[in-house]
Residue frames as qw, qx, qy, qz and C-alpha x, y, z in Angstrom:
[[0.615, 0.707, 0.251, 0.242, 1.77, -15.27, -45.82],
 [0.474, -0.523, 0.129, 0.696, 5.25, -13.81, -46.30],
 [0.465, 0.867, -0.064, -0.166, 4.57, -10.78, -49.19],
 [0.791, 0.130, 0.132, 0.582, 7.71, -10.77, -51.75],
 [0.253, 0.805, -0.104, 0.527, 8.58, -7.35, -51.17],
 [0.692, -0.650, 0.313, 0.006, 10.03, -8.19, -47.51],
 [0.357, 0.601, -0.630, 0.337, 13.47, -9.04, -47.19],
 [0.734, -0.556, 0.379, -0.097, 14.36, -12.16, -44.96],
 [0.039, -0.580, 0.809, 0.087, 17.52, -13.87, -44.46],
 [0.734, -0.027, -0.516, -0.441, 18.02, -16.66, -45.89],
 [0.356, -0.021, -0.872, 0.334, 19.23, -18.48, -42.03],
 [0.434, -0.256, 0.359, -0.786, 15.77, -16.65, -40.15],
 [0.091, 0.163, 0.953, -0.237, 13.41, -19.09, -38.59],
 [0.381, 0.073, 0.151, -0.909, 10.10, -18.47, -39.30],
 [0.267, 0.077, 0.931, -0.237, 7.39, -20.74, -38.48],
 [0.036, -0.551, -0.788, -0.271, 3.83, -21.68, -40.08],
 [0.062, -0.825, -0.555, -0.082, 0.95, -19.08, -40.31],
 [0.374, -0.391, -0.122, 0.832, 3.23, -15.95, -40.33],
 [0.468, 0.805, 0.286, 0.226, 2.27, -12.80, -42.19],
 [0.718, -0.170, 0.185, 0.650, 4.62, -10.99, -43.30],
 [0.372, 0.875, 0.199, -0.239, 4.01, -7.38, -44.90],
 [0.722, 0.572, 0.060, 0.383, 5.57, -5.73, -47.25],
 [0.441, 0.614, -0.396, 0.521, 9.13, -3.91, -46.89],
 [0.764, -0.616, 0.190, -0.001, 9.60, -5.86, -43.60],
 [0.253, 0.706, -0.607, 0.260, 13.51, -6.27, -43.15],
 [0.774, -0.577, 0.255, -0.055, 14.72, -9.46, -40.93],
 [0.100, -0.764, 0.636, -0.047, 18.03, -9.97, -40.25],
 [0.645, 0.323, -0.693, 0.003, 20.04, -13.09, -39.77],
 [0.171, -0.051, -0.787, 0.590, 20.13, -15.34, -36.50],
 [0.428, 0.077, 0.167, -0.885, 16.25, -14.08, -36.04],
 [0.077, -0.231, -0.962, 0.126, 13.39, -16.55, -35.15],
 [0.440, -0.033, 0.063, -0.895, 9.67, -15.98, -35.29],
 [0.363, 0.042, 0.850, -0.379, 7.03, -17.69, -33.76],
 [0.003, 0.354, 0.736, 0.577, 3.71, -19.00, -35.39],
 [0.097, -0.739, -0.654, 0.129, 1.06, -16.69, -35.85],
 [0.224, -0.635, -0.020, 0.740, 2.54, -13.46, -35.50],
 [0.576, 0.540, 0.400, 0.466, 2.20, -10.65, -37.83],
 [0.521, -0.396, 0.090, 0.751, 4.68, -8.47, -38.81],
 [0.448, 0.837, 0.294, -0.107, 3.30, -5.17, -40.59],
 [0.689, 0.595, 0.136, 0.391, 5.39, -2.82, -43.12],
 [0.060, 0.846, -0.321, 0.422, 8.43, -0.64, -42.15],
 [0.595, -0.730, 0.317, -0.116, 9.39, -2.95, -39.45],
 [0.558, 0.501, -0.627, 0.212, 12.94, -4.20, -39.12],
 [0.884, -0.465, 0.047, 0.017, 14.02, -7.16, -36.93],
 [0.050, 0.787, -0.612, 0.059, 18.09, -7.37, -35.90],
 [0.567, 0.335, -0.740, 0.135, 20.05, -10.26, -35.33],
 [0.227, -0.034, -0.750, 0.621, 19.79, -12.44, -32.39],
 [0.486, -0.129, 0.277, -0.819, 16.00, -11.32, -31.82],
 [0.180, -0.274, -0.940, 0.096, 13.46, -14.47, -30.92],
 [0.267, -0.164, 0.107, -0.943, 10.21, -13.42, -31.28],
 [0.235, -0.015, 0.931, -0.280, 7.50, -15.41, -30.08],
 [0.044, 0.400, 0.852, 0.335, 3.94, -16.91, -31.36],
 [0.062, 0.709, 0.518, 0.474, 1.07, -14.53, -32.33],
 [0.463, -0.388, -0.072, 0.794, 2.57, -11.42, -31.74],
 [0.407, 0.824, 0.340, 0.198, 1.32, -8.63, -33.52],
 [0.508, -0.353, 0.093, 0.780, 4.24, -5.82, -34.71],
 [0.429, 0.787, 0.442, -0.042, 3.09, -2.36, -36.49],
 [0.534, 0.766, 0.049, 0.355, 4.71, -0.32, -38.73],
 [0.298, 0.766, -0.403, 0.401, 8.36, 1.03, -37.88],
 [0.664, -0.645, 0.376, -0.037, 9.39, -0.65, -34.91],
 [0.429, 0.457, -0.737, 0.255, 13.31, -1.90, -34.71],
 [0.889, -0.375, 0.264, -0.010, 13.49, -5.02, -32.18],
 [0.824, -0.312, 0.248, 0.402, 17.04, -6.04, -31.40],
 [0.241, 0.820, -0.402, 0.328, 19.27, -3.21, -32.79],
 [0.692, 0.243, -0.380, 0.563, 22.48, -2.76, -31.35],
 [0.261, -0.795, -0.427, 0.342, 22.52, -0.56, -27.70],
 [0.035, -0.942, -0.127, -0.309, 22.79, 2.40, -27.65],
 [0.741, -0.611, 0.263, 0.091, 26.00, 1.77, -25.05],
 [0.230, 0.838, -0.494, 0.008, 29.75, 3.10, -26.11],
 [0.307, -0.551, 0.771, -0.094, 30.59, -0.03, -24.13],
 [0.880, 0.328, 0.323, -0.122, 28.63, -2.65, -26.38],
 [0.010, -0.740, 0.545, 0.395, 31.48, -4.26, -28.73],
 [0.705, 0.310, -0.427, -0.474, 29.49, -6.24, -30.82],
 [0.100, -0.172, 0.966, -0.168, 29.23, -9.35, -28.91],
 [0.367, -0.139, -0.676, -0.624, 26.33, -11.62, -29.72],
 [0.190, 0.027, 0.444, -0.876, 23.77, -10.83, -28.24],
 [0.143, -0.573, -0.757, -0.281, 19.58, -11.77, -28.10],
 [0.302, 0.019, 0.232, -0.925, 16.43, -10.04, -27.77],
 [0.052, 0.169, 0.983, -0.041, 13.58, -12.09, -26.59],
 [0.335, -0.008, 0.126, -0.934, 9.90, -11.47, -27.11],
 [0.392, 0.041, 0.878, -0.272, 7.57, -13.68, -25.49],
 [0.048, 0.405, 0.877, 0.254, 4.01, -14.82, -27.06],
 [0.006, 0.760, 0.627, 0.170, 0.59, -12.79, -27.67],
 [0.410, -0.480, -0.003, 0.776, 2.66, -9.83, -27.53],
 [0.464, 0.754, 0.346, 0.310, 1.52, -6.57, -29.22],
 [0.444, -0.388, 0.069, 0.805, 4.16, -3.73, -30.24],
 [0.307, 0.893, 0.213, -0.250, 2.56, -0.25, -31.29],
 [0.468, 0.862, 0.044, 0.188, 3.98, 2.02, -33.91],
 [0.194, 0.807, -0.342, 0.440, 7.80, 3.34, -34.06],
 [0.848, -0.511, 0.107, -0.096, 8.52, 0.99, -30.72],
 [0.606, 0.441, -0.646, 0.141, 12.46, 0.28, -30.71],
 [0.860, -0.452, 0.210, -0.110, 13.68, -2.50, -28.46],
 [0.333, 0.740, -0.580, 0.073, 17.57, -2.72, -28.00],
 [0.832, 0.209, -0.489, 0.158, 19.63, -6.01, -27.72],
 [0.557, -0.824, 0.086, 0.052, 21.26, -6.98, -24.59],
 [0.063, 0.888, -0.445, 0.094, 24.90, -6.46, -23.52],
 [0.580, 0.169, -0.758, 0.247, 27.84, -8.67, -22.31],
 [0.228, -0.401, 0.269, -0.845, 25.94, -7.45, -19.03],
 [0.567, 0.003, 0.601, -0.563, 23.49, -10.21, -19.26],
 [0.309, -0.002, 0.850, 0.427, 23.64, -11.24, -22.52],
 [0.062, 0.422, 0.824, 0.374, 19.70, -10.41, -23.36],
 [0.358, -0.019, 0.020, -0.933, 17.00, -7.39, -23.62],
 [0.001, -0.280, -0.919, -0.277, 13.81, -9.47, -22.76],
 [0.473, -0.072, -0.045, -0.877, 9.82, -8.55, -23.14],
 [0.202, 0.016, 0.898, -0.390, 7.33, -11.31, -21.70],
 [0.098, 0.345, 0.882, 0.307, 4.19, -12.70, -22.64],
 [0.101, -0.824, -0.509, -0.227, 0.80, -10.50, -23.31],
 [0.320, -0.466, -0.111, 0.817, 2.78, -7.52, -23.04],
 [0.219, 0.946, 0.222, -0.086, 1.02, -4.13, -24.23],
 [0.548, -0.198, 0.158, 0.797, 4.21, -1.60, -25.83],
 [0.313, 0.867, 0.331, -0.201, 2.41, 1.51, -27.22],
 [0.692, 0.630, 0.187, 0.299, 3.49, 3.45, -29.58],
 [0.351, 0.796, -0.241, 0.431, 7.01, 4.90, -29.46],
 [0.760, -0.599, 0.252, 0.016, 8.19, 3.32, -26.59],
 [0.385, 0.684, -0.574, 0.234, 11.98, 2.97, -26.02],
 [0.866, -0.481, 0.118, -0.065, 13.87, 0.03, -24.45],
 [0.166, 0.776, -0.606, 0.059, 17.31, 0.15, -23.99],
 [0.571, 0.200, -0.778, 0.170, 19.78, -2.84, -23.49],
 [0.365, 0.028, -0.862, 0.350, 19.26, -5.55, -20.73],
 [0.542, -0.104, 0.358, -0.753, 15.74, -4.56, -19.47],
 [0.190, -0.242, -0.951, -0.028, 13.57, -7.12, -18.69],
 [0.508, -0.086, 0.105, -0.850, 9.83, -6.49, -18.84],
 [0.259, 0.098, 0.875, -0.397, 7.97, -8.84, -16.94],
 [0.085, 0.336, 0.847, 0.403, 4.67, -10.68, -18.42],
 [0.028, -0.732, -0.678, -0.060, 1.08, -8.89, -18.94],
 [0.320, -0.240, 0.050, 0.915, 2.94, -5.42, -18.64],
 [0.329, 0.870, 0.327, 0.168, 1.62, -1.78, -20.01],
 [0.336, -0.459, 0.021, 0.822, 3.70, 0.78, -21.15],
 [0.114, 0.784, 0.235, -0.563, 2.05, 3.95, -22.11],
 [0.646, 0.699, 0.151, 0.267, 3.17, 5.96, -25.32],
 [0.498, 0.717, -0.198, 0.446, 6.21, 6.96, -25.65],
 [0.628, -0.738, 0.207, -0.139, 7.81, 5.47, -22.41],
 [0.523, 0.677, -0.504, 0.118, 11.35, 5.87, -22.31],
 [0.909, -0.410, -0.035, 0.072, 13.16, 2.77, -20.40],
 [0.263, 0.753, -0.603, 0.002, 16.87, 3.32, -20.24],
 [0.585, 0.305, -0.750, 0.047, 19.56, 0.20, -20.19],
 [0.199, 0.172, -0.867, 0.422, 19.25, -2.57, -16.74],
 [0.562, -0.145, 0.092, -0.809, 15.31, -1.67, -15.83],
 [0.183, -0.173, -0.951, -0.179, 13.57, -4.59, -14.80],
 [0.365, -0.145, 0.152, -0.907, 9.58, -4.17, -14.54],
 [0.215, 0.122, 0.953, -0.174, 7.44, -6.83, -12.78],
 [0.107, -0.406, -0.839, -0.347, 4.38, -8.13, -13.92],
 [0.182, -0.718, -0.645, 0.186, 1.22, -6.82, -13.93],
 [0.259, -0.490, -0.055, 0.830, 2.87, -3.19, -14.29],
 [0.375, 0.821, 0.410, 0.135, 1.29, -0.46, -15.92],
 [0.501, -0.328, -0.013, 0.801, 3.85, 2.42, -16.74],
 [0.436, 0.775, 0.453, -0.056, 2.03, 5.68, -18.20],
 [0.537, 0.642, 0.234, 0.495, 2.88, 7.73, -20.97],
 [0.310, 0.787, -0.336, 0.414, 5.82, 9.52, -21.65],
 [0.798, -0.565, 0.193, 0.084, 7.29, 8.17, -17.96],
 [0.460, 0.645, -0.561, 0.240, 10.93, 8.40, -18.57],
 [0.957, -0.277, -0.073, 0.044, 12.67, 5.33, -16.61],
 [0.017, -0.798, 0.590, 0.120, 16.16, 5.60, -14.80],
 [0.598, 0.422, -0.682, 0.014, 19.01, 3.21, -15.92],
 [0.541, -0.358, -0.587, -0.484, 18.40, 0.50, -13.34],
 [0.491, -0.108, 0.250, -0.827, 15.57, 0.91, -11.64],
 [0.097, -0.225, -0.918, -0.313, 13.16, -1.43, -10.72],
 [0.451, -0.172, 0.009, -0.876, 9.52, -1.31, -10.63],
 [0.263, 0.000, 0.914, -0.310, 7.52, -3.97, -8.76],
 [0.091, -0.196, -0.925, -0.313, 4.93, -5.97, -9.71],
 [0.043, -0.661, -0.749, 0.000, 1.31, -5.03, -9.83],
 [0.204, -0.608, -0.310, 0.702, 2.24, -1.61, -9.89],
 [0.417, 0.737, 0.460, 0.266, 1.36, 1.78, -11.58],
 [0.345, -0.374, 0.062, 0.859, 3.69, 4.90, -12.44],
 [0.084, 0.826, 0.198, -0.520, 1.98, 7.96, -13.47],
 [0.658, 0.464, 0.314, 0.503, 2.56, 9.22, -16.91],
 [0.206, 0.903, -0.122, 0.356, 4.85, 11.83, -17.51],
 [0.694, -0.707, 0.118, 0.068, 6.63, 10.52, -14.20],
 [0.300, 0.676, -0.662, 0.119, 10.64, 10.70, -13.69],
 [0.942, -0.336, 0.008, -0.017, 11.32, 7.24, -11.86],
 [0.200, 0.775, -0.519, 0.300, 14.49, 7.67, -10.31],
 [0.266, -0.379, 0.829, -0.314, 14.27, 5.44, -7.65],
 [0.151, -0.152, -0.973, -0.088, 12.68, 1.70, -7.25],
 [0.539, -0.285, -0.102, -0.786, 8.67, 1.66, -7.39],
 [0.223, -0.080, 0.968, -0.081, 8.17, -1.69, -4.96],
 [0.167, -0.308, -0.855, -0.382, 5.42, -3.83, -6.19],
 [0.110, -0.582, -0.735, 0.332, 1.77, -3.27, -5.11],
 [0.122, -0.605, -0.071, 0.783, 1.95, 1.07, -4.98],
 [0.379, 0.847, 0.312, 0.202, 0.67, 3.73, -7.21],
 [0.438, -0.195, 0.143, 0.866, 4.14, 6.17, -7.91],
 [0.229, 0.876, 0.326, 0.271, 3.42, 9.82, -9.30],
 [0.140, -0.979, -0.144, 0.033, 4.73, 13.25, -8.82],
 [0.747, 0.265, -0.235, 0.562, 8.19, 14.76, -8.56],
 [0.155, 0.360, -0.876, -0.282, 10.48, 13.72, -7.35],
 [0.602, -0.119, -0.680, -0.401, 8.50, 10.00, -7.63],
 [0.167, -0.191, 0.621, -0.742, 6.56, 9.34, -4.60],
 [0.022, -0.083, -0.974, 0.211, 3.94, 7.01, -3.06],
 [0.406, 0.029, -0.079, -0.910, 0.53, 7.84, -3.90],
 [0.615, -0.183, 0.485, -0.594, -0.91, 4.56, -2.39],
 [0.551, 0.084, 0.824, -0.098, -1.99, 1.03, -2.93],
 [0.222, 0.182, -0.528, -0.800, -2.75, 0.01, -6.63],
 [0.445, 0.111, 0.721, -0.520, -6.17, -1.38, -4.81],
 [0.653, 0.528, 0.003, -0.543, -8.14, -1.04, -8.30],
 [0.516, 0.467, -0.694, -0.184, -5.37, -3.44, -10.17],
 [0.087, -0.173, 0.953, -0.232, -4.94, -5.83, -7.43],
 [0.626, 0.057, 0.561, -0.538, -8.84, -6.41, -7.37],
 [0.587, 0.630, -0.364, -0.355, -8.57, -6.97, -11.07],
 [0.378, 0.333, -0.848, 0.166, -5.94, -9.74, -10.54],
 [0.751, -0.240, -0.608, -0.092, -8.28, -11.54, -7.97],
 [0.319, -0.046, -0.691, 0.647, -6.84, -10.20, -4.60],
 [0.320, -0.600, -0.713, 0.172, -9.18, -10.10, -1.62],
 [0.224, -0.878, 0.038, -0.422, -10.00, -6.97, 0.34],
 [0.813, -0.577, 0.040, 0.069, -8.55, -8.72, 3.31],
 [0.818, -0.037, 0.207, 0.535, -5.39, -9.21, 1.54],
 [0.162, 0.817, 0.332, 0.443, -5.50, -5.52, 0.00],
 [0.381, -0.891, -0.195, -0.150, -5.83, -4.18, 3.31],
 [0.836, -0.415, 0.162, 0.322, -2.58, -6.01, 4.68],
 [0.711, 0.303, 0.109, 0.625, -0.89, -4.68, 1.78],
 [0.053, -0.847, -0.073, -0.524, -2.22, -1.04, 2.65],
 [0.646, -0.756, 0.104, -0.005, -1.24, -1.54, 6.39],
 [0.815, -0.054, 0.168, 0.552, 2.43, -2.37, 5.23],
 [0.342, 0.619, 0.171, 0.686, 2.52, 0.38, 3.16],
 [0.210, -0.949, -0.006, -0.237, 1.27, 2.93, 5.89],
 [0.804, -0.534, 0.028, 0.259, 4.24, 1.88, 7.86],
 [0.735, 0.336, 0.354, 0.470, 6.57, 2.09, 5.21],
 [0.313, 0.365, 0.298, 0.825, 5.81, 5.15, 3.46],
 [0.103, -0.706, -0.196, -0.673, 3.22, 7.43, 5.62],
 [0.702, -0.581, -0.396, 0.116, 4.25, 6.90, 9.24],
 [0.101, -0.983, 0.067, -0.137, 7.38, 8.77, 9.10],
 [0.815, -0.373, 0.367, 0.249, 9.74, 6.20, 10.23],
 [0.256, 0.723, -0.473, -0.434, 12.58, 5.86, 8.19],
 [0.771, 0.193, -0.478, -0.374, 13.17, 2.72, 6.04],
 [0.216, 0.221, -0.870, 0.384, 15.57, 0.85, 8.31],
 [0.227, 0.018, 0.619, -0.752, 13.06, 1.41, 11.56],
 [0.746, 0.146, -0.115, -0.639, 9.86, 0.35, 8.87],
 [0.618, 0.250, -0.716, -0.208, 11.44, -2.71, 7.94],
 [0.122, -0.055, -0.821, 0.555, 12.19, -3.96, 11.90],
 [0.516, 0.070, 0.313, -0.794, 8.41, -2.69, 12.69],
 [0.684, 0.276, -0.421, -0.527, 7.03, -4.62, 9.30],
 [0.542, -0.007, -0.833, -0.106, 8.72, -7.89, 10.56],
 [0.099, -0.061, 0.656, -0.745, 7.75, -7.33, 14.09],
 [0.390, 0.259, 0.551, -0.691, 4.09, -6.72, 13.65],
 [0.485, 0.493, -0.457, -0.559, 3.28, -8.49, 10.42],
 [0.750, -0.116, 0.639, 0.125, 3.10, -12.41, 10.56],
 [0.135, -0.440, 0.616, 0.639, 4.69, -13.44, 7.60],
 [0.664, 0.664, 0.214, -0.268, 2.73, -13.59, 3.78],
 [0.668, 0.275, 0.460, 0.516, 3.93, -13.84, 0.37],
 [0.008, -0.962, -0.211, -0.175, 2.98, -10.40, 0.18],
 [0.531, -0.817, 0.225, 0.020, 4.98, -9.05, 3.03],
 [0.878, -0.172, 0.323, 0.308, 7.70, -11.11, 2.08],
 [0.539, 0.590, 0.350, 0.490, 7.57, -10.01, -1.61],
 [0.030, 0.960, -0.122, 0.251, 7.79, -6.04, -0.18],
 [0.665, -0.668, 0.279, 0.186, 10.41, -6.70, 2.48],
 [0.820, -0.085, 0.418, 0.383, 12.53, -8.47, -0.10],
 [0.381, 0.790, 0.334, 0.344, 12.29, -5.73, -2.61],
 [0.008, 0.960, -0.110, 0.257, 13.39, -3.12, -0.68],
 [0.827, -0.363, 0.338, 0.263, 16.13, -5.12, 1.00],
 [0.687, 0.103, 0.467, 0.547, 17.57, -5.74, -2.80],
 [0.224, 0.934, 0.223, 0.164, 17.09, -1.93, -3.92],
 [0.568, -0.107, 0.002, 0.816, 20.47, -0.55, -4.88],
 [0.171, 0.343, 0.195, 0.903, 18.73, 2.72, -5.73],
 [0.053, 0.064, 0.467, -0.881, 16.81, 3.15, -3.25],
 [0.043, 0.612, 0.761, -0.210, 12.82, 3.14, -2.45],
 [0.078, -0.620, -0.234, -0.744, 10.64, 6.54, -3.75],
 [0.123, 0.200, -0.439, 0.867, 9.83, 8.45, -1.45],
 [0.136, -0.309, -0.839, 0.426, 6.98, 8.42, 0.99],
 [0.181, 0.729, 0.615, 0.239, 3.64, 10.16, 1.25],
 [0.179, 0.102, -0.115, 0.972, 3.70, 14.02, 0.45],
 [0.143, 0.603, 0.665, -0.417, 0.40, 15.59, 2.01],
 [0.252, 0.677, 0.511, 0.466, -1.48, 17.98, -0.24]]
């Protein structure tokens, strides 16, 4: 049901079984999926693609323009997968000539007042906290939980299954698997409680924890972990998945454990 106080172009897409509140705003070049409903105050931009039963709540902006002196109005998308729900006051900026696209993934959580800047890519089944600020290139893997108010450098990545402390700066890369906290951001173990959640063994757990001790609480530095990790490690999907992470970290790995 599209109310007649909204405002849609007349070239948007918008599929069967939408609702539509009042003073919603959508733009031209903008696509919605079926099912989704779109409450009052929110405004969609050009070039956004939003996907099937999605729920959007009052004031969020999906697919502005970035926030980036170097954006010069090339045409750009913002993507937003399926069964996606976006809290209050949430803005989500368009990507650059950088990559072309700002995307969000399926059965992603966005609380309220979260900020994404151009060309992040959040990975599927995601949390991000209230009022977690992502700046522009971030890419966060599945399965990530990111808590409130976490301010995200420009990019960073954050690996998959993992969890960053709320309130946390994240300057450097969080690799997948690891609980991040403190400052500066630092290793504060195995995210053992998500992974069981997602179906991984103890056995497999463990292997991730023994990678990690090497890594991040032995002392070694990263070079001398990595040559240990392939050494005494037979190879996993796991293992693989950390190795390869920190390999492709242009900003570098958080730091290691700090004792109490």
């Amino acid at each position: 049901m599209i109310q007649p106080l909204a405002y849609i172009h007349p070239s948007a897409k918008i599929a069967r079984h939408v609702n539509i509140d009042p003073f919603v705003t959508i733009h031209e070049d903008v696509e919605i999926g079926h099912g989704t409903h779109i409450m009052s105050g929110v405004t969609i931009f050009k070039g956004s693609r939003v996907g099937s039963n999605c729920t959007i709540f009052p004031g969020a902006s999906i697919g502005a323009i970035p926030q980036d002196l170097k954006y010069e109005g090339e045409n750009t998308l913002t993507i937003i997968g399926n069964n996606t729900i976006i809290r209050e006051y949430v803005t989500i900026n368009k990507g650059t000539k950088a990559s072309g696209v700002t995307t969000v993934g399926n059965n992603v959580l966005l609380m309220a007042y979260v900020h994404l800047a151009h060309d992040v890519v959040v990975e599927d089944h995601c949390i991000l906290a209230n009022s977690v600020q992502v700046a522009g290139h971030v890419l966060i893997g599945e399965w990530a939980i990111v808590g409130g108010g976490a301010m995200v450098h420009q990019f960073v990545k954050i690996g998959r299954h993992s969890m960053v402390s709320g309130g946390s700066l994240v300057r450097k890369d969080v690799p997948p698997y690891t609980k991040a906290a403190r400052e500066p951001i630092s290793y504060e173990g195995v995210n053992s409680v998500g992974l069981r959640r997602r179906g991984y063994t103890i056995e497999k757990t463990t292997e991730i924890q023994d990678i990690y001790r090497i890594l991040f609480v032995k002392g070694y530095n990263t070079t001398t972990a990595i040559k240990i990790i392939e050494t005494e490690f037979s190879p996993t999907t796991e293992r693989d998945e950390i190795l390869q992470f920190i390999k492709d970290s242009d900003r570098g790995i958080m730091k290691g454990y700090i004792g109490k």
